[in-house]
VEXDREN-2710 file (C-alpha; in Angstrom, 1 decimal):
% VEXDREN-2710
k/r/px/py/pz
1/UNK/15.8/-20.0/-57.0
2/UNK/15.6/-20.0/-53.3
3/UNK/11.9/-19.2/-52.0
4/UNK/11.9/-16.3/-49.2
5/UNK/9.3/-16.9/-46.8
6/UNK/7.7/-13.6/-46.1
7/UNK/6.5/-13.2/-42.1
8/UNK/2.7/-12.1/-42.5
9/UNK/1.9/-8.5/-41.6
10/UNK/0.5/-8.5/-37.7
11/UNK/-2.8/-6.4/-37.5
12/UNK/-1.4/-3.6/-36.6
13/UNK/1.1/-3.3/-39.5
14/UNK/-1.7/-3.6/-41.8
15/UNK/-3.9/-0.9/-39.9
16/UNK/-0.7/1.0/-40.2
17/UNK/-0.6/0.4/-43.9
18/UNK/-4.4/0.9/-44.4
19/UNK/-4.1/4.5/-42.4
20/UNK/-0.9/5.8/-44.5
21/UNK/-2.8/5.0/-47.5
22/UNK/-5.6/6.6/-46.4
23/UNK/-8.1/3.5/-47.4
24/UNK/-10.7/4.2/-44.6
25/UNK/-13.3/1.3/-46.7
26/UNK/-10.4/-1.0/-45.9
27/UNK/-10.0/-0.2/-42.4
28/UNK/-14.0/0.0/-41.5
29/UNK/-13.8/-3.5/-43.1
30/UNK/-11.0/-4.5/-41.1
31/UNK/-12.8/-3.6/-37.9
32/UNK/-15.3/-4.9/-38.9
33/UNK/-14.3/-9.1/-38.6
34/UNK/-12.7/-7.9/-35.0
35/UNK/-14.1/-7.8/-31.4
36/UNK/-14.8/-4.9/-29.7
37/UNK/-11.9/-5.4/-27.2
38/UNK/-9.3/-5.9/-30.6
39/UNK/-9.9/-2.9/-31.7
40/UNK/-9.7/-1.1/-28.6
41/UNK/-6.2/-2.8/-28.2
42/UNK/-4.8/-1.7/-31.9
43/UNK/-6.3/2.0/-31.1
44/UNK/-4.4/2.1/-28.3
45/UNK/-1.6/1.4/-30.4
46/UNK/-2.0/4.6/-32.3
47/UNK/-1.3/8.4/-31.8
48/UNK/-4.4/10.7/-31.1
49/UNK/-4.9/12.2/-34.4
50/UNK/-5.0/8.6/-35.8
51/UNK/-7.0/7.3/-32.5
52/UNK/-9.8/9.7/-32.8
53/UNK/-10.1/9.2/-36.8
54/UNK/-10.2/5.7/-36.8
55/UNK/-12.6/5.7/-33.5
56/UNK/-14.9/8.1/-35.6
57/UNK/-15.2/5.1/-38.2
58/UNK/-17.0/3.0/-36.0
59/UNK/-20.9/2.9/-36.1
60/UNK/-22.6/3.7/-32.7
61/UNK/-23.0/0.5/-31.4
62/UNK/-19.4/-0.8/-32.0
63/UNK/-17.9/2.3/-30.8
64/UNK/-20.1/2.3/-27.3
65/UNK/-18.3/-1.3/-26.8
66/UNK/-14.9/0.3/-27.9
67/UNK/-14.0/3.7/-25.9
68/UNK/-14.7/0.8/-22.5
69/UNK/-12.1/-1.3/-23.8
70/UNK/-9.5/1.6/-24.3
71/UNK/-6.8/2.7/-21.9
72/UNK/-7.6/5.2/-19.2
73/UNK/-5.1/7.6/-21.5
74/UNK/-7.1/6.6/-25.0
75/UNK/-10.5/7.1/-23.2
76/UNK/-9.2/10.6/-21.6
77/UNK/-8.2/11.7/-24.8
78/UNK/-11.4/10.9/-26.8
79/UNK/-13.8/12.2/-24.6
80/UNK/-11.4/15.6/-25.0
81/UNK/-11.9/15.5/-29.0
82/UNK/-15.6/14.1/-29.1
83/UNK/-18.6/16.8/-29.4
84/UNK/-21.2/16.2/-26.7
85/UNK/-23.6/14.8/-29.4
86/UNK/-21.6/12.1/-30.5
87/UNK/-21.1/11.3/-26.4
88/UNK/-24.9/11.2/-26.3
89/UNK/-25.6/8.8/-28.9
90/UNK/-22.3/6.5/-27.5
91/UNK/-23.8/6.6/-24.1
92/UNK/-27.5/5.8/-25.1
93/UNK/-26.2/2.3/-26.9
94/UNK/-24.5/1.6/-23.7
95/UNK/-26.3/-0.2/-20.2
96/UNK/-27.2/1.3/-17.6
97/UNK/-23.9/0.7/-15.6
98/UNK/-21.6/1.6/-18.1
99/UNK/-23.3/4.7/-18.9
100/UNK/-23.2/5.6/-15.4
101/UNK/-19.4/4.6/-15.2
102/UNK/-18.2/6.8/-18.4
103/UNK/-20.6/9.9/-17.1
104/UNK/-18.5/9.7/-14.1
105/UNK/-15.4/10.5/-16.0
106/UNK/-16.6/13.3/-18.1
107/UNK/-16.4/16.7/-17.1
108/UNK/-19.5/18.6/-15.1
109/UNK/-20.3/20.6/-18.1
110/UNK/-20.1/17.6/-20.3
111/UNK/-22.0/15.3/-17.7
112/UNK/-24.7/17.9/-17.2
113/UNK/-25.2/18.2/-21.4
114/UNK/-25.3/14.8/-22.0
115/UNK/-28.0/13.6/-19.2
116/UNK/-29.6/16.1/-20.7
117/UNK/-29.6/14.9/-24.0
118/UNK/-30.1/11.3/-23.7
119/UNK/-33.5/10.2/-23.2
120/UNK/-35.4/11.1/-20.1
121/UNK/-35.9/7.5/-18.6
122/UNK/-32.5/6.4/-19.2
123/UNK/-31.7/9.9/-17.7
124/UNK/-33.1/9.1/-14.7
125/UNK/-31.7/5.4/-14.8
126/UNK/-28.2/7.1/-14.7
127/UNK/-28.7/9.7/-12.5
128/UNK/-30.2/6.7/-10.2
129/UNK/-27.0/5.1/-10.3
130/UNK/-24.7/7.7/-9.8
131/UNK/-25.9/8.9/-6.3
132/UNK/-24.1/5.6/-5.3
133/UNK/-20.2/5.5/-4.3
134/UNK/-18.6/3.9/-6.7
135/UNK/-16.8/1.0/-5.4
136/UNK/-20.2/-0.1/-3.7
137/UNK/-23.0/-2.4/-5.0
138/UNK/-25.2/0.1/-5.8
139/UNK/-22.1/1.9/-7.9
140/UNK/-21.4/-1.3/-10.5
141/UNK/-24.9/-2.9/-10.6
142/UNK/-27.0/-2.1/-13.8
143/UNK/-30.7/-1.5/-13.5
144/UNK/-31.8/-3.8/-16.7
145/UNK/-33.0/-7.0/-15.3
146/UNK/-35.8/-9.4/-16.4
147/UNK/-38.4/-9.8/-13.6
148/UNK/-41.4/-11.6/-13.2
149/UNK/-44.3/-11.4/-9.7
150/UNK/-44.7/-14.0/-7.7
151/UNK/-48.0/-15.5/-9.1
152/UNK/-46.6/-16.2/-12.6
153/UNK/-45.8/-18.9/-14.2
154/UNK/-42.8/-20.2/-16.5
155/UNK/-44.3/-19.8/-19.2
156/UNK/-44.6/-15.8/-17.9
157/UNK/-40.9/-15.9/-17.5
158/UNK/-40.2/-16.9/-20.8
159/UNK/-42.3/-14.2/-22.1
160/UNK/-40.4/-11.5/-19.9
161/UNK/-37.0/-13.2/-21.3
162/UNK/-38.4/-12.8/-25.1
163/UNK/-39.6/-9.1/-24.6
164/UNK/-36.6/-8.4/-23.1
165/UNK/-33.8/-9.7/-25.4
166/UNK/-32.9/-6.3/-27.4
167/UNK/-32.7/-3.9/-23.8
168/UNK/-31.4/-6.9/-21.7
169/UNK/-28.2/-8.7/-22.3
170/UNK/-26.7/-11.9/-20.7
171/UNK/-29.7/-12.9/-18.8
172/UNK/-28.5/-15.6/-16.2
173/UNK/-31.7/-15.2/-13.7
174/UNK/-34.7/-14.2/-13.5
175/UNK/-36.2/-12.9/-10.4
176/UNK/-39.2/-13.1/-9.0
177/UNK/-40.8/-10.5/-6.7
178/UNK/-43.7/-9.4/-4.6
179/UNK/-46.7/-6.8/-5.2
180/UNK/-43.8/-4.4/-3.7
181/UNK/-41.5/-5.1/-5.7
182/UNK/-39.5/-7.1/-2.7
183/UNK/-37.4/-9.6/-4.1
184/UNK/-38.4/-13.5/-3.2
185/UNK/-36.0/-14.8/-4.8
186/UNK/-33.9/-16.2/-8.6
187/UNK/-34.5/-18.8/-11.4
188/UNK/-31.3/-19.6/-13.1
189/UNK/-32.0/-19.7/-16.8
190/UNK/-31.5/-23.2/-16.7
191/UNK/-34.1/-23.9/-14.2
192/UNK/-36.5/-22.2/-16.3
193/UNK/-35.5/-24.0/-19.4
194/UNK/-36.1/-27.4/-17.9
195/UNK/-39.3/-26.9/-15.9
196/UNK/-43.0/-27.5/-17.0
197/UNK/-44.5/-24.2/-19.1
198/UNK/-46.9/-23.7/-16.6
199/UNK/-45.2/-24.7/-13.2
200/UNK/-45.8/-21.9/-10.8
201/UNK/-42.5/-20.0/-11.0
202/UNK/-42.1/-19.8/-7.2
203/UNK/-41.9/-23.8/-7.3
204/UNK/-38.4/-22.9/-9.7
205/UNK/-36.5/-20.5/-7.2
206/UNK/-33.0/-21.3/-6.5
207/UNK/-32.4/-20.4/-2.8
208/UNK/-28.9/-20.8/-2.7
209/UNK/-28.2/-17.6/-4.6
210/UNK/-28.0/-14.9/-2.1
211/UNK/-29.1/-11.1/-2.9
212/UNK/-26.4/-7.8/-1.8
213/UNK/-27.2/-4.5/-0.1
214/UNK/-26.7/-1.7/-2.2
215/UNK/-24.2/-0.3/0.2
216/UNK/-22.1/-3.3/0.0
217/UNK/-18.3/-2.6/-0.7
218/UNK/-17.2/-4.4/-4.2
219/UNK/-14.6/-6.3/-3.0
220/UNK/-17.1/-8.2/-0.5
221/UNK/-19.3/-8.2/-3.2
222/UNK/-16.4/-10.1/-5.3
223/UNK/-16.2/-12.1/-2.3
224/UNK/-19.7/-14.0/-2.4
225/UNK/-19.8/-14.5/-5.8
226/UNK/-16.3/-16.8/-5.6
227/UNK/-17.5/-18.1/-2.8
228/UNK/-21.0/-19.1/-4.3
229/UNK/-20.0/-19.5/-7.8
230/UNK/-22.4/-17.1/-9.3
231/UNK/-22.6/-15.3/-12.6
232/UNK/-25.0/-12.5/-11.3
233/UNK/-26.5/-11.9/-8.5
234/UNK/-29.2/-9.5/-7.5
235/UNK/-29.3/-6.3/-5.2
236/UNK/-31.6/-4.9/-2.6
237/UNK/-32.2/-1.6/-0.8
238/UNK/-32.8/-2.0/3.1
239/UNK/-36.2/-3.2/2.7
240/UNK/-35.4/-5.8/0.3
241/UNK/-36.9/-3.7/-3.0
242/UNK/-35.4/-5.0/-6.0
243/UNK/-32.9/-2.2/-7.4
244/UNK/-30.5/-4.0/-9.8
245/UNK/-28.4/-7.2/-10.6
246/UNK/-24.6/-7.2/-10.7
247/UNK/-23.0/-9.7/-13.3
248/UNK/-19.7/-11.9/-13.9
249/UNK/-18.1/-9.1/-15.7
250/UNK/-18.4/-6.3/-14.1
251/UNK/-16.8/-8.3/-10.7
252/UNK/-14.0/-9.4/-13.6
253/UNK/-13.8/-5.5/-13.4
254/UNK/-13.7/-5.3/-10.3
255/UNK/-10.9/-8.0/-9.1
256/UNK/-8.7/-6.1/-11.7
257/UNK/-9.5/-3.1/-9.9
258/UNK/-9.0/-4.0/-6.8
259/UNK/-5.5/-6.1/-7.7
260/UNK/-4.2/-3.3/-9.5
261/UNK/-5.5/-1.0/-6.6
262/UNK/-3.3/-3.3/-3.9
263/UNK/0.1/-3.6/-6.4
264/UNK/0.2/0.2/-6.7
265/UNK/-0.7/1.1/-2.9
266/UNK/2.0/-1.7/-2.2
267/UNK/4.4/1.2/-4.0
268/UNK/3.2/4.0/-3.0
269/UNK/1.3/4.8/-6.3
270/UNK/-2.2/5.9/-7.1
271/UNK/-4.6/3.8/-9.2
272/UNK/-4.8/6.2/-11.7
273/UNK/-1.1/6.1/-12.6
274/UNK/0.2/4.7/-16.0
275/UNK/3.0/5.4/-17.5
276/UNK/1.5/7.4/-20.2
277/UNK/0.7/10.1/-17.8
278/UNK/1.3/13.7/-18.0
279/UNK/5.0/14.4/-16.3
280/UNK/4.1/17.0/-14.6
281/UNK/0.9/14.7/-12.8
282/UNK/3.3/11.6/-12.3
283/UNK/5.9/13.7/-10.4
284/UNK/3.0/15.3/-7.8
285/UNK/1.8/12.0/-6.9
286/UNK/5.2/9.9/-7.2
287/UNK/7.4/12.6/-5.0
288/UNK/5.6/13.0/-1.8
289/UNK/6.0/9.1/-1.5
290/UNK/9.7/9.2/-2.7
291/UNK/10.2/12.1/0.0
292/UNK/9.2/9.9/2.6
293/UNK/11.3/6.6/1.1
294/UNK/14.2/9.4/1.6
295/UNK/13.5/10.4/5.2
296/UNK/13.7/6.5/5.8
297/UNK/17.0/6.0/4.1
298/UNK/18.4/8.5/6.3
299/UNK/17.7/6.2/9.3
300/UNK/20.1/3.6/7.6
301/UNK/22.5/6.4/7.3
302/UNK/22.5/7.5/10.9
303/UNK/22.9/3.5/11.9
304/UNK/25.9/3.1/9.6
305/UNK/27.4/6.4/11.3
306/UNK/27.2/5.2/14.3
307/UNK/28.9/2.5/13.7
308/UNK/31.7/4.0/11.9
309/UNK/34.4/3.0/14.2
310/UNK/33.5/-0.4/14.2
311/UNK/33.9/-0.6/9.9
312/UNK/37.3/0.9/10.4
313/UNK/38.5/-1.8/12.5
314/UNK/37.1/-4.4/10.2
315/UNK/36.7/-3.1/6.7
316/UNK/34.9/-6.3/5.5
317/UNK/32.2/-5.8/6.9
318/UNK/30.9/-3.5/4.5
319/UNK/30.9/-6.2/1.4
320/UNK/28.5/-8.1/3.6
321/UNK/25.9/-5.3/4.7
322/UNK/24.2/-5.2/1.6
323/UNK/23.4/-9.2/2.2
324/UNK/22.1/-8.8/5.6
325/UNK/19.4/-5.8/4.6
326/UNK/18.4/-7.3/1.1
327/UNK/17.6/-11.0/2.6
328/UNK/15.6/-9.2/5.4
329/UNK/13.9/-7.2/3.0
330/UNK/13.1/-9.7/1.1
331/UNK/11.7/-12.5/2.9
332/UNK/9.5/-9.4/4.5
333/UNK/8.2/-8.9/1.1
334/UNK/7.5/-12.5/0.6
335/UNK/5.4/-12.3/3.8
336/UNK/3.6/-9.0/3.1
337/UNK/2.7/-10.2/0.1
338/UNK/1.1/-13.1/1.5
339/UNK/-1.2/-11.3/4.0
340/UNK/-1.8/-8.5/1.9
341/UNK/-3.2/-10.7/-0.8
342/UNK/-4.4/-13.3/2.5
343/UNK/-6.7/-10.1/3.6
344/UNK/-7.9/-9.0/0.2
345/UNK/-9.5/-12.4/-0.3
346/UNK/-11.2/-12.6/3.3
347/UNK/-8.4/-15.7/4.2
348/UNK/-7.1/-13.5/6.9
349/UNK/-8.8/-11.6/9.6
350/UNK/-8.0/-10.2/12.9
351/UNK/-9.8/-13.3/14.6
352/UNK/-7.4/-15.8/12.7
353/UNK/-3.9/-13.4/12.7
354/UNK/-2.2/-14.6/15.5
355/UNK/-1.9/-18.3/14.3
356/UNK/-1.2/-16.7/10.9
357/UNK/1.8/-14.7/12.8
358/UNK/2.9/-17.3/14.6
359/UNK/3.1/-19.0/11.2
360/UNK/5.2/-16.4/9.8
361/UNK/7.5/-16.2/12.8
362/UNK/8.5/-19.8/12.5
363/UNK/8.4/-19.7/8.5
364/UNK/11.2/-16.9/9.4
365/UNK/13.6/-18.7/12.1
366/UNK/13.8/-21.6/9.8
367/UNK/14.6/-19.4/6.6
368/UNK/17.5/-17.1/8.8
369/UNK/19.1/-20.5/10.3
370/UNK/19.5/-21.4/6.7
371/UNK/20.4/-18.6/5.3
372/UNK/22.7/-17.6/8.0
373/UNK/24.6/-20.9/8.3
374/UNK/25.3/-20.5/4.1
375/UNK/26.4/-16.9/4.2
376/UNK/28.4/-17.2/7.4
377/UNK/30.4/-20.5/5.9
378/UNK/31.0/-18.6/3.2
379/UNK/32.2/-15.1/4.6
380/UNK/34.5/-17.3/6.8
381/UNK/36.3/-19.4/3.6
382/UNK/36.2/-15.9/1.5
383/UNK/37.5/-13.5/3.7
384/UNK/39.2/-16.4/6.4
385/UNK/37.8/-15.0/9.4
386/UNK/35.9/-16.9/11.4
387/UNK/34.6/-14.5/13.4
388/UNK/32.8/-12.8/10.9
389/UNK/31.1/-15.8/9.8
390/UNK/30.0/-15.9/12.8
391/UNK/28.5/-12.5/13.2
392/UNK/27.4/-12.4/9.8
393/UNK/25.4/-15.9/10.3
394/UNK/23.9/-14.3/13.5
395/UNK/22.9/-11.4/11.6
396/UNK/21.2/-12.9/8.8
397/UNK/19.0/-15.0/11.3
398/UNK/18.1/-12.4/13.3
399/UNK/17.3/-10.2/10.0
400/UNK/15.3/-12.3/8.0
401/UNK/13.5/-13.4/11.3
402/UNK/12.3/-9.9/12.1
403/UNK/12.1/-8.9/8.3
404/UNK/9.3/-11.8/8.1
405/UNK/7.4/-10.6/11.6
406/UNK/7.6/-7.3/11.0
407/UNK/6.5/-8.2/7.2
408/UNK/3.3/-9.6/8.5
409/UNK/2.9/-6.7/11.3
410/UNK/2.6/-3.7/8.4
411/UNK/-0.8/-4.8/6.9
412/UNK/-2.2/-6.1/9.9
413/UNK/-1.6/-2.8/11.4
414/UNK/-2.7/-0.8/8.8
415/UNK/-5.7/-2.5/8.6
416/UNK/-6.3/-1.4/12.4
417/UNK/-6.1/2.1/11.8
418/UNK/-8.4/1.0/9.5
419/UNK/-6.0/2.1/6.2
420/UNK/-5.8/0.1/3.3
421/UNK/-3.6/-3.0/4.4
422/UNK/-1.5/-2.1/1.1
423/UNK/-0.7/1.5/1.6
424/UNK/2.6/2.6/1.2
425/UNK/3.4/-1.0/2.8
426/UNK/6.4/-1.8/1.2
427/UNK/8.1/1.3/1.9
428/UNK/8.3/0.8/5.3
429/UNK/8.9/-2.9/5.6
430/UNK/11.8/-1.3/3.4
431/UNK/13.2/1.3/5.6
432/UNK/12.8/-1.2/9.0
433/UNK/14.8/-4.4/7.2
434/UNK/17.6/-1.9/6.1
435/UNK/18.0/-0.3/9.2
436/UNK/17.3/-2.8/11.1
437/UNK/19.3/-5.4/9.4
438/UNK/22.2/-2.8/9.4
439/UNK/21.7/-2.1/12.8
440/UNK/21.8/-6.1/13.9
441/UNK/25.5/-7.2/11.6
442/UNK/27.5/-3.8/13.2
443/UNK/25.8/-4.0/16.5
444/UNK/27.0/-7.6/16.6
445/UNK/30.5/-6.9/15.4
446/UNK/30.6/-4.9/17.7
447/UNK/30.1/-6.3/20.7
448/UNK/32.3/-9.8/19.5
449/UNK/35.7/-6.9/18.7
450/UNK/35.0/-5.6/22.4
451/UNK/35.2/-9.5/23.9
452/UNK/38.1/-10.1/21.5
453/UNK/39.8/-7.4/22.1
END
């Protein structure tokens, strides 16, 4: 008999399985031999009714890890079905900045109950840390920290690291600070480890790692840890009080943030967009942009219109119009891309953007000479006439050329009005390359059937 090999159940089949059967000892098992951020990902998976049963299975601690790992639509949902006691006791398990994060995204009744319910010094902790904005330093730092003063010793330090393993986790540094609470500076934990128990612990600092004002913006604050290579980093008020320390993870946060931020500003979306969102909310904050991407394509209209005379005379021209606007458009996208993404990492700034323009510009002659000599041999051998080879070469050069200038204009622009380089960006690099590309072939065909005619 011939052996049938049987593909094994994924994860979520199983949980599927476990959850039709109704075996909630199986499934409370099953979570737990599973990360945090694996559960969060099947949970996602499921419908609400099955989302907030299973969630409910948890214990206190795994389920303060969880409802951060869940979608923005899974999280939404959950705070929705949760009583405010259960969101008390999630909240207290989590730190500082996360508690701060997920009482940000609760209602004002629900915000006010719980800080009211949680205990009075992490009350005040949160509370702390929610008069900041939140894409600031202040707004993703957490308070717990190990610190030590200025006259103690490594053998101190380790003390202040044992006493505070259970309310402190990850400890990369420990910093050391003045009778007024100033910061001085940060011992790496591996500095500590590998100095003398009773070196002075100001002979230990590390003075490469640099401290951020609590006002910074988090994408500068991403900045100096890739430049500096840090895994946390501490933050100071304006008279250099110690206030918080801001770790690898919540910057991994953060770049996603930001990235997702630029892709969806880029189309003329909101960051709080998914595709799980209510219809009625998607089309209020999709249309307005979609009006605007209409009012553009009317421009190309008018252009074409205007040169409806000159199509008549030589119909194939319009099999060719499509090139000329797509090859602008695109090689403007390949730019915009590149200084969008240039300005979000720092690589571009308005003391450097002329020799990155200049760049572009030749980048963009040397792609429509290419181009154009392809597409104009071939419109000549498909359609046999040499003229409009000619024009449509000439076209294409001139279209990709000021696709890829005006490509790298938009953000650089944007940014000097002092908008987010990404806004909306690629819906008008859209509406210039088609009009301007369409503008460019019939202009041009023009102007060679008047001389030849």
């Amino acid at each position: 008999m011939e052996k049938v090999n049987r593909k094994k159940p994924t994860r979520l089949e199983t949980l599927k399985e476990l959850i039709g059967q109704n075996r909630e000892f199986d499934i409370i098992e099953l979570f737990s031999k599973l990360h945090a951020a694996d559960i969060a990902e099947l949970i996602n998976y499921l419908d609400e009714e099955d989302r907030l049963r299973l969630f409910t299975l948890l214990d206190v601690e795994k389920a303060s890890d969880v409802i951060l790992e869940l979608s923005d639509t899974s999280r939404e949902e959950l705070i929705e079905d949760l009583s405010n006691e259960q969101l008390t006791d999630i909240i207290e398990e989590m730190d500082s900045d996360d508690a701060a994060d997920f009482i940000a995204e609760l209602s004002e009744d629900q915000a006010k109950a719980v800080l009211d319910a949680i205990e009075p010094e992490e009350s005040e902790e949160v509370k702390e840390l929610l008069k900041y904005a939140e894409d600031t330093a202040g707004g993703i730092m957490q308070s717990e920290l190990v610190s030590v003063g200025h006259t103690s010793t490594i053998n101190d330090a380790f003390q202040a690291v044992a006493d505070a393993q259970d309310a402190v986790e990850n400890i990369y540094n420990i910093f050391v600070v003045d009778d007024q609470d100033k910061l001085i500076g940060a011992v790496p934990l591996q500095r500590l480890i590998t100095n003398k128990r009773f070196t002075p612990i100001v002979d230990a600092i590390e003075k490469d790692i640099p401290s951020v004002p609590e006002d910074m913006d988090q994408e500068e604050v991403a900045k100096i840890f890739r430049k500096y290579d840090l895994v946390s980093v501490p933050v100071v008020d304006a008279q250099n009080h110690l206030l918080g320390r801001i770790t690898i993870d919540d910057i991994m946060d953060t770049v996603e943030e930001e990235t997702s931020e630029d892709i969806y500003r880029i189309a003329g979306l909101n960051e709080d967009d998914t595709v799980f969102n209510r219809t009625t909310d998607s089309v209020k904050k999709r249309l307005p942009w979609l009006y605007l991407n209409l009012l553009t394509a009317l421009a190309s209209v008018l252009v074409i219109g205007f040169f409806e005379d000159t199509i008549k005379y030589m119909v194939a021209l319009v099999f060719f119009m499509p090139v000329v606007a797509g090859l602008g458009g695109n090689a403007g996208s390949q730019t915009l891309t590149l200084i969008v993404r240039g300005m979000a990492l720092g690589e571009i700034t308005f003391e450097n953007a002329k020799r990155a323009l200049f760049r572009q510009i030749a980048v963009g002659i040397a792609n429509g000479i290419a181009v154009g000599i392809v597409i104009g041999l071939i419109a000549w051998l498909w359609k046999g006439i040499p003229i409009l080879g000619l024009i449509l070469g000439l076209a294409m050069i001139i279209s990709v050329f000021a696709g890829t200038l005006v490509g790298a204009l938009i953000p650089l622009i944007l940014k000097k009005l002092k908008q987010d380089p990404a806004l909306g960006s690629h819906i008008f690099l859209t509406a210039f390359t088609d009009a301007f590309g369409f503008l460019t072939f019939l202009g041009l065909a023009t102007i060679f059937i008047k001389l030849l005619t």
